[in-house]
N, C-alpha and C positions, 0 to 999 in steps of 0.2 A: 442611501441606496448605492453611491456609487463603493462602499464598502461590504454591501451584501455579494455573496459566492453569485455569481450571473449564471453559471447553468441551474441551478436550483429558483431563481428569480423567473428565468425563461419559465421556464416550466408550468412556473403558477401562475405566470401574464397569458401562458396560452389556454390553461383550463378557463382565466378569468373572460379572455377576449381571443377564441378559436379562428375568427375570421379577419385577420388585421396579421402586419408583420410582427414580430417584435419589437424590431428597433421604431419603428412607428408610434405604439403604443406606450412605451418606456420612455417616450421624447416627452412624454404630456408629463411627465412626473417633473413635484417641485425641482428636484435634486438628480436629472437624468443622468445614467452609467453613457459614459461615450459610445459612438457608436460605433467604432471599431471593436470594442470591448465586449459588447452585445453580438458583433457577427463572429468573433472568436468562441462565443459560448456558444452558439448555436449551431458552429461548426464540430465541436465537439461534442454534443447534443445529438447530431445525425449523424455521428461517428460510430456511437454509444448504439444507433437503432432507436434514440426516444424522440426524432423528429424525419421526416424524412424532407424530401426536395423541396416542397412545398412548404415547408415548415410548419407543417401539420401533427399535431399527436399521431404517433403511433400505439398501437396496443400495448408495447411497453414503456411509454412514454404518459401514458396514463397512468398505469401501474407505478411508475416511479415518484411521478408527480401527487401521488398521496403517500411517499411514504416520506419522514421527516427525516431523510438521509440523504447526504451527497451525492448526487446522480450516479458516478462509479461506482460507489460503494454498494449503493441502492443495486445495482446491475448484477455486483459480485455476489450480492446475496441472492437475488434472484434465481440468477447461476446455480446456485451451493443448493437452493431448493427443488429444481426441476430436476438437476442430474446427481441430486442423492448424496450429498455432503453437507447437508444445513449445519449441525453443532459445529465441527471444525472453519467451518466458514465464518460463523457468525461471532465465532473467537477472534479469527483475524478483521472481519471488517466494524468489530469494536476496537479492536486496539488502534486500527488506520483512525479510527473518529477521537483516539483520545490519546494517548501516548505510550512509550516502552515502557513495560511495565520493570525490566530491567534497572538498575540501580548503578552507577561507577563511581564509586569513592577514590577519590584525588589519591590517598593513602595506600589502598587497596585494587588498584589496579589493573596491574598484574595476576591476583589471585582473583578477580570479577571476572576476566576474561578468560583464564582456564575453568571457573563454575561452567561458565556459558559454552565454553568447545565441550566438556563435558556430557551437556546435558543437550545439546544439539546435536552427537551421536554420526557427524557424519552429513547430516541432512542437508546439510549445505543452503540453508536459509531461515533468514531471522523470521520472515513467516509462521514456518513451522515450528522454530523455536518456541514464537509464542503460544502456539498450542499445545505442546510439551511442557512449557511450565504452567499454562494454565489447570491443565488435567492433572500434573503431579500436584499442584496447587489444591484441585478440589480434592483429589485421594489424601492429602496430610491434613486438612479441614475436617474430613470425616474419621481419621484417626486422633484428632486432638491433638495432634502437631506443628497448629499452623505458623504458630508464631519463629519454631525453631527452624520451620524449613522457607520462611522467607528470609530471616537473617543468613541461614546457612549459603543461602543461593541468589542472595544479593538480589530480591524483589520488592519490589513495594508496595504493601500488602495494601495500604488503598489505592492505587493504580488496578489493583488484582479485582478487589471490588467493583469499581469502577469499568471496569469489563466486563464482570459478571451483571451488572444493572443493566448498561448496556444491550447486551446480549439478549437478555427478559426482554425489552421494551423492543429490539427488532424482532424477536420471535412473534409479538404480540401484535404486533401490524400488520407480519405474515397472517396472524389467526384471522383478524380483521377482514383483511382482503381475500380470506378461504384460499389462502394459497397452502398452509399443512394439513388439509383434511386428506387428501391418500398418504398411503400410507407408506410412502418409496422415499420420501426425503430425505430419510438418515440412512437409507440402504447401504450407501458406499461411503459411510463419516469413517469407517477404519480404514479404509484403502489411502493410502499416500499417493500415488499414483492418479488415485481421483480428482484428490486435494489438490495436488499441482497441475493438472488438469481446469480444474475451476479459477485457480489464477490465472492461468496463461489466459484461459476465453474471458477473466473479466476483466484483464490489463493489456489485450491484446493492439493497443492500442500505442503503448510507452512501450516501444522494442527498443534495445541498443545493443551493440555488439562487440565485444571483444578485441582490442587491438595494442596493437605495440606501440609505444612513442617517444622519441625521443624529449629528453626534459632538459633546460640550461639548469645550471647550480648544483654542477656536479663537485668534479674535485679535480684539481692541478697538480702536473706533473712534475717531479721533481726536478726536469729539465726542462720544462718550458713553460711560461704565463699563462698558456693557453688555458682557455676554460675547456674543459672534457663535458661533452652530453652524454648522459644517462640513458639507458632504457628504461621504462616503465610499465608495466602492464596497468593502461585503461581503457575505456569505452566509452564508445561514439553514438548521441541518440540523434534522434532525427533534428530535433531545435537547439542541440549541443552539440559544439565542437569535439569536447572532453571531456567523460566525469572520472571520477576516480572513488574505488570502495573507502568509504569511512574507516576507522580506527575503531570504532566501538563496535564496529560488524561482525559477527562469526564466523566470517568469508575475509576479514582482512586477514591479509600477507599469506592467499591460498592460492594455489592453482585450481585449477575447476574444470569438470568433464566435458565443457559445451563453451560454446563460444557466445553464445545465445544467451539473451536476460530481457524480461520483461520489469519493468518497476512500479513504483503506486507514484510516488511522488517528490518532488523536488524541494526542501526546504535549505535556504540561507545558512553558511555555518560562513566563518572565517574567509576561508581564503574560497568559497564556493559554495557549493550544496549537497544535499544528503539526501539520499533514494534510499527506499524498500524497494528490493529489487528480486526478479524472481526469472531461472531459467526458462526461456521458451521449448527447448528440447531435452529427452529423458539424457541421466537424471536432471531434473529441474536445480537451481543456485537460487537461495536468497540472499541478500545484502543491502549495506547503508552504502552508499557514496557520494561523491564530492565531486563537484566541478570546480576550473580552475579556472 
């Protein structure tokens, strides 16, 4: 237990025991999650809108809690169905459940990374990216070109699948809980605008912002030992001092029209971590980054 995701845990201790705390109830278990670790989830829990003060279900705190997804994620989709972007949505919040579908050969580096400025057009987020190769992805499937246009573009065609199941199995929980019977959930899946839109309110949460910093390990002058600091352009979230855009991003080494960036999440690389990240004002930025 204490390796199970604790907001998704929360969730189904309070459908199973509505009238007790959490951490209360969670303490009876053989192998109880600490309870610092439990009031962290349930602070993000009533962050989300699926608990409120009381730590009580809320209507979409029920809702979330029958569906077999990450409570954020669970949220984003949510999102994507009420305000009329379900398919684009449920492209990105399968890939958030599984991984880039993206590819970077040690070899082929350099030519991975101009497919993908390429075919991101501008958009300024690995987000949208993946819905851009998702969809060129299903139009070369129905031409019978799949295999040439994942080698071409540096995908990996079971990652691709693996979205597309995905995708099925959250739409089908949607049917479940009669959340696509009107008929307005896909009204705005072309609009971009919507799309980014539906990030920001589903990551409203993971803000950070844009800043300059100096960095040591720069470079020495030819007259003197002294070490020279650097400028860098990174950004500051709320529980970060400093992240910085990954190297595999379609946003590294760019400038960007906002200062503004919402992200999904923080995973371990080397020397820090690595965000999907998404601008909070038009035009919106997606990106990977790193903490230091």
């Amino acid at each position: 237990m204490q390796r199970t995701p604790l907001e998704d845990l929360v969730l189904q201790a309070k459908l199973l025991n509505p009238w007790h705390k959490v951490a209360n109830f969670l303490s009876r278990a053989l192998n109880p999650p600490r309870a610092s670790a439990v009031g962290s989830a349930v602070d993000v829990l009533n962050d989300l809108g699926a608990l409120d003060d009381a730590e009580s279900l809320t209507p979409m705190g029920k809702v979330l809690a029958e569906l077999p997804i990450e409570p954020v994620i669970g949220r984003l989709v949510l999102l994507g169905a009420v305000l009329g972007a379900l398919d684009p949505i449920l492209t990105i919040a399968a890939s958030m459940g599984h991984r880039d579908p993206f590819v970077n050969p040690p070899t082929k580096r350099q030519q991975a990374d101009e497919v993908r400025s390429v075919m991101a057009g501008g958009c300024y987020s690995d987000h949208l990216l993946v819905i851009k190769a998702y969809e060129k992805w299903q139009e070369a499937k129905r031409e019978g070109t799949e295999a040439t246009f994942v080698r071409d573009n540096f995908l990996h065609r079971g990652t691709l699948h693996m979205i597309e199941g995905l995708r099925g199995q959250f739409r089908r929980h949607l049917e479940d809980l009669g959340l696509t019977e009107f008929n307005q959930y896909n009204v705005f899946s072309s609009s971009e605008p919507m799309v980014r839109a539906v990030l920001t309110a589903g990551l409203d949460r993971n803000v950070m912002k844009m800043a300059k910093m100096l960095e040591s390990g720069g470079y020495r002058s030819s007259t003197s030992q002294t070490q020279r600091k650097r400028v860098r352009t990174g950004f500051k979230t709320i529980q970060d001092g400093r992240v910085f855009i990954h190297p595999s991003s379609v946003n590294s080494e760019k400038n960007f029209p906002s200062n503004w960036f919402v992200y999904y999440e923080k995973v371990g690389v080397a020397r820090g971590r690595r965000q999907g990240v998404e601008l909070t004002l038009p035009p919106l930025c997606g990106a990977m980054a790193t903490t230091e």
